[in-house]
mmCIF file of the N, C-alpha and C atoms, coordinates in Angstrom:
data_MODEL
# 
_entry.id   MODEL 
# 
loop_
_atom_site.group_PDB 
_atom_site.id 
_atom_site.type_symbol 
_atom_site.label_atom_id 
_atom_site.label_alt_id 
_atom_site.label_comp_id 
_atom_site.label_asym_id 
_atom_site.label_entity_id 
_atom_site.label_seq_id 
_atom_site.pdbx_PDB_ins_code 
_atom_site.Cartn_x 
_atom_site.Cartn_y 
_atom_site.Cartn_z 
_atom_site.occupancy 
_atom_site.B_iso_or_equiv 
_atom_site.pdbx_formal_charge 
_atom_site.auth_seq_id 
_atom_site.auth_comp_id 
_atom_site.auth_asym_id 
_atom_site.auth_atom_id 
_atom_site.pdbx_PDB_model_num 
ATOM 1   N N  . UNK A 1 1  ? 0.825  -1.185 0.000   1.00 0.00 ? 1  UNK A N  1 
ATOM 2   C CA . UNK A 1 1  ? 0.000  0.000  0.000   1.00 0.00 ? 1  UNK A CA 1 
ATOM 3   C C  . UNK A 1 1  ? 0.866  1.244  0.000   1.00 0.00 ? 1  UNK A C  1 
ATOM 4   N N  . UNK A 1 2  ? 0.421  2.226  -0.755  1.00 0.00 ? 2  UNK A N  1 
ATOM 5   C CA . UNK A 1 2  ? 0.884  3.522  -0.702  1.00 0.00 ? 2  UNK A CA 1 
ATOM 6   C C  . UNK A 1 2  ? 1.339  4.526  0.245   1.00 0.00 ? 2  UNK A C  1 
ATOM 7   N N  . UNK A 1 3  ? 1.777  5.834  0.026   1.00 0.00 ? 3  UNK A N  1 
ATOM 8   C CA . UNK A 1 3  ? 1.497  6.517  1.272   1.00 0.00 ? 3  UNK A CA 1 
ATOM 9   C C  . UNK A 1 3  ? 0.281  7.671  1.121   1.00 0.00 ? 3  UNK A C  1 
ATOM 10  N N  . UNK A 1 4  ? -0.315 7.721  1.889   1.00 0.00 ? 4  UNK A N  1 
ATOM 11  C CA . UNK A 1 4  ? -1.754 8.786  1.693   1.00 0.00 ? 4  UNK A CA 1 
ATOM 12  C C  . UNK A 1 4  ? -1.010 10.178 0.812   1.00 0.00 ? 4  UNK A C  1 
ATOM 13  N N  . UNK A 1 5  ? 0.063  10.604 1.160   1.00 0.00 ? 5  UNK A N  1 
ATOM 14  C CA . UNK A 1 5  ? 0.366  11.890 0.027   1.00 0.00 ? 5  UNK A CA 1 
ATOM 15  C C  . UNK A 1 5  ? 0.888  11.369 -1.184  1.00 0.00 ? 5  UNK A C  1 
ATOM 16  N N  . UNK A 1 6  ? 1.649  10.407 -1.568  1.00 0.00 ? 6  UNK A N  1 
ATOM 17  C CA . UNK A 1 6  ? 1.813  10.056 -2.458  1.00 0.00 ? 6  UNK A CA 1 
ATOM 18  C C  . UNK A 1 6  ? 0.491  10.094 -3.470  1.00 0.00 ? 6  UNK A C  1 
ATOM 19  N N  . UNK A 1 7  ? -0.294 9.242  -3.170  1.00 0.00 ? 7  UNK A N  1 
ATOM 20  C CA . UNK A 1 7  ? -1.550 8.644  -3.855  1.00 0.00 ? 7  UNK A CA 1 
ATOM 21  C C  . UNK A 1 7  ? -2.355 10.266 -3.986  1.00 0.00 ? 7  UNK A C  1 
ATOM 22  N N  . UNK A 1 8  ? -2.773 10.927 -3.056  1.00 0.00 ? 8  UNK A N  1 
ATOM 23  C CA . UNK A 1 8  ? -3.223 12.922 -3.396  1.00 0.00 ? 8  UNK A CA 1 
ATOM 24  C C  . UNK A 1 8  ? -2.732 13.118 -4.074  1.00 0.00 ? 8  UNK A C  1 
ATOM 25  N N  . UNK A 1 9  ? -1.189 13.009 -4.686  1.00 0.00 ? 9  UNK A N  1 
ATOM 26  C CA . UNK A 1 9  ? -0.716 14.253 -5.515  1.00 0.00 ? 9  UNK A CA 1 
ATOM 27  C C  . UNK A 1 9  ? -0.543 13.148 -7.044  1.00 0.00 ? 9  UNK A C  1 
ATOM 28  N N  . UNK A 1 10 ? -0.520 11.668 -7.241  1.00 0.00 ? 10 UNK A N  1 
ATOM 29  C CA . UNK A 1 10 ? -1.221 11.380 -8.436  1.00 0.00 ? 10 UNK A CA 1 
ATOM 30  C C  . UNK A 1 10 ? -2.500 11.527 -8.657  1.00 0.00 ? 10 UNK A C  1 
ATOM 31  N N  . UNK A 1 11 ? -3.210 11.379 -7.589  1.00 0.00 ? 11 UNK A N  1 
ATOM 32  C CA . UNK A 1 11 ? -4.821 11.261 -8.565  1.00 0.00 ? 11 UNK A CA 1 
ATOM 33  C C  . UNK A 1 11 ? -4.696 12.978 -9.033  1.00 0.00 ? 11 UNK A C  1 
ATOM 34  N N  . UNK A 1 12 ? -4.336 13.817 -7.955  1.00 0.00 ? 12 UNK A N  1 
ATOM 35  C CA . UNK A 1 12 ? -4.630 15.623 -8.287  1.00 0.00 ? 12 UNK A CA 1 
ATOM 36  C C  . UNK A 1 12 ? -4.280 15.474 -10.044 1.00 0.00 ? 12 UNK A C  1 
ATOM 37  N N  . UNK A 1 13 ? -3.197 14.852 -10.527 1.00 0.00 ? 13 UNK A N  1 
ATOM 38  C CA . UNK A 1 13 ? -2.315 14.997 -11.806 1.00 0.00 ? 13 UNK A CA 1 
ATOM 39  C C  . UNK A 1 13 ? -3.306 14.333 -13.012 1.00 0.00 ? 13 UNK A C  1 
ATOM 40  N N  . UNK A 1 14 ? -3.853 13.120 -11.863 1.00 0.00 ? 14 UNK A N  1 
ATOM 41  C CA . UNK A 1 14 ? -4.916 12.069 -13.229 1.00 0.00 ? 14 UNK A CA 1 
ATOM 42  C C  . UNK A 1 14 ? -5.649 12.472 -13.138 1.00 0.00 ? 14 UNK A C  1 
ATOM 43  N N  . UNK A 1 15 ? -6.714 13.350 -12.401 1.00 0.00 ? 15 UNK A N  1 
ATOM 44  C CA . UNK A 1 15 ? -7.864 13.802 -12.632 1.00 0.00 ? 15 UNK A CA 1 
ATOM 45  C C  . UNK A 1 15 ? -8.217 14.621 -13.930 1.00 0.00 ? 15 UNK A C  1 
ATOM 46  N N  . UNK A 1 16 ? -7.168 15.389 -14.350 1.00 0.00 ? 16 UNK A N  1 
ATOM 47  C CA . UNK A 1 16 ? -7.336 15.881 -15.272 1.00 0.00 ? 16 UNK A CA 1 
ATOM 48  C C  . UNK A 1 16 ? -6.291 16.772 -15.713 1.00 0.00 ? 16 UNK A C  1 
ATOM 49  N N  . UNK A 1 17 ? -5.633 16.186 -16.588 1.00 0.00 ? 17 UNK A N  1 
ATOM 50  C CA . UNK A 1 17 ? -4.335 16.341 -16.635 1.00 0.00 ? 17 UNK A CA 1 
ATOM 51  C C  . UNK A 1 17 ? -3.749 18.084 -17.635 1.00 0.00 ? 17 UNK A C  1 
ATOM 52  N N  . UNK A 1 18 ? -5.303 17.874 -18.862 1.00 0.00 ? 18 UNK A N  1 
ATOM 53  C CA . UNK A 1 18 ? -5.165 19.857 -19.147 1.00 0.00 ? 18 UNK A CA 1 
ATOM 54  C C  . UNK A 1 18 ? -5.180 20.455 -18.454 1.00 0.00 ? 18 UNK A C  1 
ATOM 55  N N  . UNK A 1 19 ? -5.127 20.668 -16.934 1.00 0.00 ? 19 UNK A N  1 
ATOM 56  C CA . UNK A 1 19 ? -4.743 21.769 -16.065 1.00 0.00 ? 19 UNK A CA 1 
ATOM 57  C C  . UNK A 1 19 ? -3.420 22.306 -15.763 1.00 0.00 ? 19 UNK A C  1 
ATOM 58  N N  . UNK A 1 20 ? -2.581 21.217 -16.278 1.00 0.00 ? 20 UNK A N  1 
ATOM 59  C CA . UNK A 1 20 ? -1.073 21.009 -16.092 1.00 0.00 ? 20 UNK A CA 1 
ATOM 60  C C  . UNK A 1 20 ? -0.383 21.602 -17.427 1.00 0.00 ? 20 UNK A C  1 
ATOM 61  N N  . UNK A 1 21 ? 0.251  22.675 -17.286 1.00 0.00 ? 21 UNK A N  1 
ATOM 62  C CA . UNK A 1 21 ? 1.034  23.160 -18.831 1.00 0.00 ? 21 UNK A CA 1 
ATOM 63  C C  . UNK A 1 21 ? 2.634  22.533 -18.320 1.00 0.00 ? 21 UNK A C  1 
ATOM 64  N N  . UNK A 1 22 ? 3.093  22.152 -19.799 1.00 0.00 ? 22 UNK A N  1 
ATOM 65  C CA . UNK A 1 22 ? 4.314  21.900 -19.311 1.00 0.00 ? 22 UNK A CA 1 
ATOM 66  C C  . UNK A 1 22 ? 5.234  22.969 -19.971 1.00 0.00 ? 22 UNK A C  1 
ATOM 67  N N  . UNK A 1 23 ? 6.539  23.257 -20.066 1.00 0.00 ? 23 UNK A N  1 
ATOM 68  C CA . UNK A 1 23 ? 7.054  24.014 -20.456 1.00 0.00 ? 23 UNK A CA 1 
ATOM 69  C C  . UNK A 1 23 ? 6.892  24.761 -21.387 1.00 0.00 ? 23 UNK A C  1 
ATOM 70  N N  . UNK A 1 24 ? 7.035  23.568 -22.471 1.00 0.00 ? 24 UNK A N  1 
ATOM 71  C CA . UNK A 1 24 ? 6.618  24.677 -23.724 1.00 0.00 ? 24 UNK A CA 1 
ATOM 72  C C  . UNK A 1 24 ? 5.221  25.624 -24.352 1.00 0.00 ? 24 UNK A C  1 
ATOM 73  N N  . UNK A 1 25 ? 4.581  24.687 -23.310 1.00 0.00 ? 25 UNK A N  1 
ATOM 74  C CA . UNK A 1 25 ? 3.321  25.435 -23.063 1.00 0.00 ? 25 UNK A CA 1 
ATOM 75  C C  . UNK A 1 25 ? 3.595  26.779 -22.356 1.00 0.00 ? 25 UNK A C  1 
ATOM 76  N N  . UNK A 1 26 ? 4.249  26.714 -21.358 1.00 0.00 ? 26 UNK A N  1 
ATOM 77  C CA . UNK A 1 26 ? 4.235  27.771 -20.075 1.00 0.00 ? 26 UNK A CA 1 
ATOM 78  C C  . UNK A 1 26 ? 4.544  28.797 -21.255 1.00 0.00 ? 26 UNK A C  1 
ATOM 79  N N  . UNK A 1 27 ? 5.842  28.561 -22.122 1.00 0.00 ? 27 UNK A N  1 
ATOM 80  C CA . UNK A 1 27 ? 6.679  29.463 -22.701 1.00 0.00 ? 27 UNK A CA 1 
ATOM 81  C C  . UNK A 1 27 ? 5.917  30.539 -23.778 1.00 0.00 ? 27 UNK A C  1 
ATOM 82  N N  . UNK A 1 28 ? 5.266  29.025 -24.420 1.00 0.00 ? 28 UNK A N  1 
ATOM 83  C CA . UNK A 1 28 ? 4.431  29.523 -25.671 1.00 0.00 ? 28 UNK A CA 1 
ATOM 84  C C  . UNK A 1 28 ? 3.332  30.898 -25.118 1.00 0.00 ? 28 UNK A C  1 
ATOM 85  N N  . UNK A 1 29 ? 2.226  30.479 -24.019 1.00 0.00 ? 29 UNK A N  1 
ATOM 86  C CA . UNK A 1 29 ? 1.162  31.166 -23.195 1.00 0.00 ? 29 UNK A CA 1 
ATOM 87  C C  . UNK A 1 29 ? 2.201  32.627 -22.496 1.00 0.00 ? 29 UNK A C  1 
ATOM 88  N N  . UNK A 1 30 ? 3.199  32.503 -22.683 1.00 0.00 ? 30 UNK A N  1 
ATOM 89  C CA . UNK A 1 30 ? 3.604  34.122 -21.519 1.00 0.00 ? 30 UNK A CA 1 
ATOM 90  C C  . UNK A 1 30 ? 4.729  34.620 -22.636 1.00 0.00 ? 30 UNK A C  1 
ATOM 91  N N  . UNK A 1 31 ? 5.182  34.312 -23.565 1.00 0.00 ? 31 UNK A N  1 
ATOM 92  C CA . UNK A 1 31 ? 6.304  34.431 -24.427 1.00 0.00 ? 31 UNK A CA 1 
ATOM 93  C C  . UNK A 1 31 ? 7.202  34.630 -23.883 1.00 0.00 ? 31 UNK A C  1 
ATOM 94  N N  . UNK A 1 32 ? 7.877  33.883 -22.823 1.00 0.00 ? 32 UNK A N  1 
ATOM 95  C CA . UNK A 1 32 ? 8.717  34.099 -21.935 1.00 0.00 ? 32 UNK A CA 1 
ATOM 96  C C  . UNK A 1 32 ? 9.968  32.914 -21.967 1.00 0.00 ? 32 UNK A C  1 
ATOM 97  N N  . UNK A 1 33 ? 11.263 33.040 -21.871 1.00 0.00 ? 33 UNK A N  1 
ATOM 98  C CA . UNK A 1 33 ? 12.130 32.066 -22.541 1.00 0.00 ? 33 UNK A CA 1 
ATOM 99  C C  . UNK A 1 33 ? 12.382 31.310 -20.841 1.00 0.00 ? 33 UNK A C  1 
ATOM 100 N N  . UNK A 1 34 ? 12.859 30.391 -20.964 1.00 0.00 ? 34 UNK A N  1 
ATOM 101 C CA . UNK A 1 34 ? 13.181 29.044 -19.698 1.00 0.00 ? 34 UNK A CA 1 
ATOM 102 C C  . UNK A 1 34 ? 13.963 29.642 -18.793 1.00 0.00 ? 34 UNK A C  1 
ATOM 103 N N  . UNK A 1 35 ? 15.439 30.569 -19.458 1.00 0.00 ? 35 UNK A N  1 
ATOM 104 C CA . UNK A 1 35 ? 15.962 31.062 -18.119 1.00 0.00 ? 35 UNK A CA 1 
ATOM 105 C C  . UNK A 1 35 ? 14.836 31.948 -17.251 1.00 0.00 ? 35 UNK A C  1 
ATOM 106 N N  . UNK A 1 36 ? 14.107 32.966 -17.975 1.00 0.00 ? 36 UNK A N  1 
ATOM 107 C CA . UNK A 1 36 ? 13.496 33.981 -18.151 1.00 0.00 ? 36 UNK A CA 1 
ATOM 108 C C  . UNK A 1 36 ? 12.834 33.252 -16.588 1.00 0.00 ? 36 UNK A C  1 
ATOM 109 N N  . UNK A 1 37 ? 11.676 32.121 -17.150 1.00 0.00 ? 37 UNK A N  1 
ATOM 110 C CA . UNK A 1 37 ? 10.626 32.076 -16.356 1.00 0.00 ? 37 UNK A CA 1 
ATOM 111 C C  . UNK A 1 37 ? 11.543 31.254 -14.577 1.00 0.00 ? 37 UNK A C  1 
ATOM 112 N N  . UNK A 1 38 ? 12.687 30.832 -14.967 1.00 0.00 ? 38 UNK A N  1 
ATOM 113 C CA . UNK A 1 38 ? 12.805 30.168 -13.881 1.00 0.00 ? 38 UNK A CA 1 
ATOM 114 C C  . UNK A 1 38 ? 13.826 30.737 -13.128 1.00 0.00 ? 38 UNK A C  1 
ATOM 115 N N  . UNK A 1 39 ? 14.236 32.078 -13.397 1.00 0.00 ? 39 UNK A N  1 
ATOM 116 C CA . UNK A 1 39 ? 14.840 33.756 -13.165 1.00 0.00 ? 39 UNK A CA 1 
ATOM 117 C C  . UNK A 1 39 ? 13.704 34.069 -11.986 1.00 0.00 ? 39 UNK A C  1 
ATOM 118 N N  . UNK A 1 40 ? 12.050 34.649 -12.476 1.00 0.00 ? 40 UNK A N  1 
ATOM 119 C CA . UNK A 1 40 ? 11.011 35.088 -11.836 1.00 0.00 ? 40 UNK A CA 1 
ATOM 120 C C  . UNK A 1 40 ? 10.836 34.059 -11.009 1.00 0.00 ? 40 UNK A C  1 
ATOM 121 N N  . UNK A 1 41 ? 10.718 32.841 -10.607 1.00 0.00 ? 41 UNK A N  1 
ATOM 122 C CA . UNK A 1 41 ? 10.428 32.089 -10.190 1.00 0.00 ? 41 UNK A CA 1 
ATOM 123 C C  . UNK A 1 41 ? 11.212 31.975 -8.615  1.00 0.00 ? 41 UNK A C  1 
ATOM 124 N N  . UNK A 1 42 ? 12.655 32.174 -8.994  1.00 0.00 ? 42 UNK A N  1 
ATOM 125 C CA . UNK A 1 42 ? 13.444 32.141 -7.987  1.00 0.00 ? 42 UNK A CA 1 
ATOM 126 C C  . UNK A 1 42 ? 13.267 33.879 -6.954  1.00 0.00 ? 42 UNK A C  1 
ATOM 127 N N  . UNK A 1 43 ? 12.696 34.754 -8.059  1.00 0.00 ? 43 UNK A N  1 
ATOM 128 C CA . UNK A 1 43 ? 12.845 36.421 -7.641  1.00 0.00 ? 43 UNK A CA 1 
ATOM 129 C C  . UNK A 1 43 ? 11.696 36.323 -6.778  1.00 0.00 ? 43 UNK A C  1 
ATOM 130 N N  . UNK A 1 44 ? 10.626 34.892 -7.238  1.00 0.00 ? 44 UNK A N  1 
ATOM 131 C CA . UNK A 1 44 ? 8.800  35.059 -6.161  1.00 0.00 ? 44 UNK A CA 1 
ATOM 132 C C  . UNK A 1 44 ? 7.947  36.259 -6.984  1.00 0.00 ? 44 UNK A C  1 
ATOM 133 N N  . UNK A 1 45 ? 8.375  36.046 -8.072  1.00 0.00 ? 45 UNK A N  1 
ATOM 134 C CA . UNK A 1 45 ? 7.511  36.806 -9.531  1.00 0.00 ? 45 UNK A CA 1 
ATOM 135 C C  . UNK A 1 45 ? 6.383  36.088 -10.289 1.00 0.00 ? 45 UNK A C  1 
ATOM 136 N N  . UNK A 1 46 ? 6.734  34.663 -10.563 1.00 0.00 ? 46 UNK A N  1 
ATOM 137 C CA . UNK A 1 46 ? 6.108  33.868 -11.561 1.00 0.00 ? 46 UNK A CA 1 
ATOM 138 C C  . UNK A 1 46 ? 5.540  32.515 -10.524 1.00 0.00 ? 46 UNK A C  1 
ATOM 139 N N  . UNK A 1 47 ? 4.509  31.664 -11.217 1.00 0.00 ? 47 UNK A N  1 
ATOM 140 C CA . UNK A 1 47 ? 4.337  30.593 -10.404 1.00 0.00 ? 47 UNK A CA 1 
ATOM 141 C C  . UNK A 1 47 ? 5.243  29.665 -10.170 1.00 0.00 ? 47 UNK A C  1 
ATOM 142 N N  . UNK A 1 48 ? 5.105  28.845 -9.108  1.00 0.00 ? 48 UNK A N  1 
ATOM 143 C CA . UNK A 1 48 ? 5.870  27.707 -9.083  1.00 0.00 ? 48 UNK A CA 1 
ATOM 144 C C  . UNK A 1 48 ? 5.614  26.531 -9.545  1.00 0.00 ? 48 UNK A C  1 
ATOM 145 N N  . UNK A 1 49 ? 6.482  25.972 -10.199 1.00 0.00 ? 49 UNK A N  1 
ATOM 146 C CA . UNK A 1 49 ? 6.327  24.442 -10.539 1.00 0.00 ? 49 UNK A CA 1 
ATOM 147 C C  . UNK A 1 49 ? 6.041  23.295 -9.825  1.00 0.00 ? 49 UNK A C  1 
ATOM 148 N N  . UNK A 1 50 ? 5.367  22.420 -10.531 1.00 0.00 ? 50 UNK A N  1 
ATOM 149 C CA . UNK A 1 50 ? 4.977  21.494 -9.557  1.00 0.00 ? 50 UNK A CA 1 
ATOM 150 C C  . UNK A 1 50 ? 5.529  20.080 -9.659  1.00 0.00 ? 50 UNK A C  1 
ATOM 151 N N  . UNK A 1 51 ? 5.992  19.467 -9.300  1.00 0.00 ? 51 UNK A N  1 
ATOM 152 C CA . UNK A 1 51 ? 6.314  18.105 -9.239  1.00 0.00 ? 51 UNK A CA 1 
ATOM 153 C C  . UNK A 1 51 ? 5.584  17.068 -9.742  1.00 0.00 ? 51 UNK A C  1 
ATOM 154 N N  . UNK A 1 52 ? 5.519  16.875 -10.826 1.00 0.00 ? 52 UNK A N  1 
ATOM 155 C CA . UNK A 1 52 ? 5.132  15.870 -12.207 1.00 0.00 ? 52 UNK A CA 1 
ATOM 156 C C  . UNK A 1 52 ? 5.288  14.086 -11.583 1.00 0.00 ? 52 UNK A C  1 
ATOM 157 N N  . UNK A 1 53 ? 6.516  14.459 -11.610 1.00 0.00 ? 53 UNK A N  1 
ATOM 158 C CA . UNK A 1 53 ? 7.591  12.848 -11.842 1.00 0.00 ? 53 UNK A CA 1 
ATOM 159 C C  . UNK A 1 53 ? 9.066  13.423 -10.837 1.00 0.00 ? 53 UNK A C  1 
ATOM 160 N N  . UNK A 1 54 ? 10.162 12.544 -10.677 1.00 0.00 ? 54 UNK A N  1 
ATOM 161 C CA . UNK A 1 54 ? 11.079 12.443 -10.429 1.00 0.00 ? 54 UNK A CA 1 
ATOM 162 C C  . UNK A 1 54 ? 11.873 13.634 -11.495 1.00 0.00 ? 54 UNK A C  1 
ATOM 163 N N  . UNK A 1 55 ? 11.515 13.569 -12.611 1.00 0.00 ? 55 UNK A N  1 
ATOM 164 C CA . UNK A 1 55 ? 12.366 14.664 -13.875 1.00 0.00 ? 55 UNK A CA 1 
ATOM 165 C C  . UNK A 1 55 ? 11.258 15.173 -14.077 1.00 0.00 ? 55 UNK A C  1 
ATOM 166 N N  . UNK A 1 56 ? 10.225 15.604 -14.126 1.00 0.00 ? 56 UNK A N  1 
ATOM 167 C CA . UNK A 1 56 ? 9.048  16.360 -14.848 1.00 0.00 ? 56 UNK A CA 1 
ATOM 168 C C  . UNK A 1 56 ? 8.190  17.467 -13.997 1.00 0.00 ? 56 UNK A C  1 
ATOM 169 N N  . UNK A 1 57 ? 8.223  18.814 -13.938 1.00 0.00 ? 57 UNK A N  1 
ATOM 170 C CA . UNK A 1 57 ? 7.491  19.585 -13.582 1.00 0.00 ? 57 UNK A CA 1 
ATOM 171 C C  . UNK A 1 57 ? 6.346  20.301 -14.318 1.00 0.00 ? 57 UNK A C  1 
ATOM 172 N N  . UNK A 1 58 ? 5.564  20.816 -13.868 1.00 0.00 ? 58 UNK A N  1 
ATOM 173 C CA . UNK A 1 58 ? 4.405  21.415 -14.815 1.00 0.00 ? 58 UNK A CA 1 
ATOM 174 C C  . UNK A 1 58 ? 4.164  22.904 -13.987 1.00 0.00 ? 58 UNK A C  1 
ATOM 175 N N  . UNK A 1 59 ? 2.836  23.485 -14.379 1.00 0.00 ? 59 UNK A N  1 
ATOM 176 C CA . UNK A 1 59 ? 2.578  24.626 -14.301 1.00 0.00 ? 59 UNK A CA 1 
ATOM 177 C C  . UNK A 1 59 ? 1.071  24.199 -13.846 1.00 0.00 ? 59 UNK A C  1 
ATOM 178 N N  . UNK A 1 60 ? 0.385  24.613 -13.125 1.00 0.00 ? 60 UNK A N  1 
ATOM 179 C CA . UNK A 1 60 ? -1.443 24.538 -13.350 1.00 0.00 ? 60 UNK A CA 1 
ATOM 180 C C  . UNK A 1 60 ? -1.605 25.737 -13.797 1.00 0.00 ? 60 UNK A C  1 
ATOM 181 N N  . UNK A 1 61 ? -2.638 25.419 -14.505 1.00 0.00 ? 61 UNK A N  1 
ATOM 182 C CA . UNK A 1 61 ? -3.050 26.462 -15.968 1.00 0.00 ? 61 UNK A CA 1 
ATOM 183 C C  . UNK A 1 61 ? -3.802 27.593 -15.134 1.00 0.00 ? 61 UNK A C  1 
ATOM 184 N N  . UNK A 1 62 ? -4.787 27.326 -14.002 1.00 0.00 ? 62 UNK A N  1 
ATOM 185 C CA . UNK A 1 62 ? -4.739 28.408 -13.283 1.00 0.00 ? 62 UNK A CA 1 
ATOM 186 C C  . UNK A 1 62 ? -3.747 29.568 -13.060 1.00 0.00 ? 62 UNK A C  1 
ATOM 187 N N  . UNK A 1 63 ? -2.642 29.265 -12.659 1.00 0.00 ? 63 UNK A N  1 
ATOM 188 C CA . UNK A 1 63 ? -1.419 30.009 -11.786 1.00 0.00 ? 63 UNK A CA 1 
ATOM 189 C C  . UNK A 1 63 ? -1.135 30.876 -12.727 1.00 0.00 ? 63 UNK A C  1 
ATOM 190 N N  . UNK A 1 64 ? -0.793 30.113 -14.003 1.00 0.00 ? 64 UNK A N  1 
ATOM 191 C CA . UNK A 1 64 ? -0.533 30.753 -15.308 1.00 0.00 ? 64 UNK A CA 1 
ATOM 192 C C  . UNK A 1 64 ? -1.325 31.907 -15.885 1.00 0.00 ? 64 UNK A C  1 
ATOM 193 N N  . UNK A 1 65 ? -2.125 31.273 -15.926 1.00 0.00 ? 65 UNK A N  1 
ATOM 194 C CA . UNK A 1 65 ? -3.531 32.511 -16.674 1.00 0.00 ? 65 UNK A CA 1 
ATOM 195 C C  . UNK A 1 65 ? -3.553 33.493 -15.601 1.00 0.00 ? 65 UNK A C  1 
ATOM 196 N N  . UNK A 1 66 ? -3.634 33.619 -14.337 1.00 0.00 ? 66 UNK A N  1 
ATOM 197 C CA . UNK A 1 66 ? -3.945 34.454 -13.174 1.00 0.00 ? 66 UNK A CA 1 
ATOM 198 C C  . UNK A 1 66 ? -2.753 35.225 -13.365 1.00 0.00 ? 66 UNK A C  1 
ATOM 199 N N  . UNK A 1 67 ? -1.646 34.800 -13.294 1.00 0.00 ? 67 UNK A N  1 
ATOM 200 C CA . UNK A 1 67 ? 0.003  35.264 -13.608 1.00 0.00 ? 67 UNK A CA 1 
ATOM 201 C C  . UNK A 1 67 ? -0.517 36.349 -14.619 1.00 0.00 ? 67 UNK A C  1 
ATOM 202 N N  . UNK A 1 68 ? -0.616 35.852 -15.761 1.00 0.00 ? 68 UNK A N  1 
ATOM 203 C CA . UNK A 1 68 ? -0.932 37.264 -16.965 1.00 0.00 ? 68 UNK A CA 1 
ATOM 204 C C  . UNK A 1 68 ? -2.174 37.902 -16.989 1.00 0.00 ? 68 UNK A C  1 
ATOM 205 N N  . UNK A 1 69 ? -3.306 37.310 -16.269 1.00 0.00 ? 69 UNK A N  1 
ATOM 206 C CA . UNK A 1 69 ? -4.188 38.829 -16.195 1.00 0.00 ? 69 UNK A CA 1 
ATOM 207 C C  . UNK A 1 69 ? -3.598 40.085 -15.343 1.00 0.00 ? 69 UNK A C  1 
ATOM 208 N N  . UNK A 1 70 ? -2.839 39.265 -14.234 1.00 0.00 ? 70 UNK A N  1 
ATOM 209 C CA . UNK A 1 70 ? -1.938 40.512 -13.348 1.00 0.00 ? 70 UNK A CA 1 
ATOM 210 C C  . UNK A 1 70 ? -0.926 41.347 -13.890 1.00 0.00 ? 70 UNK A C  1 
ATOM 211 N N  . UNK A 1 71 ? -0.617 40.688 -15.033 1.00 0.00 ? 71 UNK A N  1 
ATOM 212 C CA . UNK A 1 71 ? 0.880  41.597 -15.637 1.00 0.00 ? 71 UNK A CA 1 
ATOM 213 C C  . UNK A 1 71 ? -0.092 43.190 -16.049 1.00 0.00 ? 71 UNK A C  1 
ATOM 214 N N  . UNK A 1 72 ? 0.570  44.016 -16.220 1.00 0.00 ? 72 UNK A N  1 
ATOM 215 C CA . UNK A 1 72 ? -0.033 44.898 -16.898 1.00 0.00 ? 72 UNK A CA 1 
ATOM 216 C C  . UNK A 1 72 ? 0.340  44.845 -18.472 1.00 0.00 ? 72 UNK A C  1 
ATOM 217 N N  . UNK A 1 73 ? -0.839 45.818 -19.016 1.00 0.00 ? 73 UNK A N  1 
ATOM 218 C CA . UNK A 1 73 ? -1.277 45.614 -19.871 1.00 0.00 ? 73 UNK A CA 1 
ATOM 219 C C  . UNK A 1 73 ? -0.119 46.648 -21.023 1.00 0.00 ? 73 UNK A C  1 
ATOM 220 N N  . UNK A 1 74 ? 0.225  46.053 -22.063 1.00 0.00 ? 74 UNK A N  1 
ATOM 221 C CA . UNK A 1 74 ? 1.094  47.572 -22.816 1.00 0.00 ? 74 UNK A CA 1 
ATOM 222 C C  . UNK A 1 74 ? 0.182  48.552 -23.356 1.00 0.00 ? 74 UNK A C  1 
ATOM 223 N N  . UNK A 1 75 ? 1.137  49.999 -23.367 1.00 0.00 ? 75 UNK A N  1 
ATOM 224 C CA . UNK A 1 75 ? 0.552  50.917 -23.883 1.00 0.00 ? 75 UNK A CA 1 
ATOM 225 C C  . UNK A 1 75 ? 0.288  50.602 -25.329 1.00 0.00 ? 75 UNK A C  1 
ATOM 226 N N  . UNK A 1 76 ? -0.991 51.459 -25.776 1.00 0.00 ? 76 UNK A N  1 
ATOM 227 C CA . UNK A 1 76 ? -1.466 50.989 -27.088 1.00 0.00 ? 76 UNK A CA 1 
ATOM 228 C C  . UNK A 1 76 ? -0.633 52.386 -28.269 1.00 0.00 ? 76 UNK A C  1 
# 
């Protein structure tokens, strides 16, 4: 048998897994390059990543989208 957090933080991932952007998603959605986002990340600017796998982190698409309605907007 498992351990009770283990087993929470797969089902959170299998429940539905389009909530999860992975990089090139993150990159593509903010036009923001890898050092870039994981620069803000360390500054407590950008969201944090989440623990996928042993090698694999993601983004929830929440954090993300909320992230850029807050940016401001450019002058037109």
């Amino acid at each position: 048998m498992g351990h009770p957090e283990q087993q929470a933080t797969a089902s959170e991932f299998a429940s539905d897994p389009s909530d999860t952007l992975r990089l090139p998603k993150v990159r593509q959605r903010t036009g923001l390059g890898r050092s870039t986002i994981y620069r803000l990340i360390a500054q407590g600017q950008f969201p944090s990543a989440v623990q996928l796998a042993p090698r694999a982190v993601g983004w929830h698409k929440a954090d993300i989208d909320a992230w850029l309605e807050a940016r401001p907007k450019a002058a037109q």
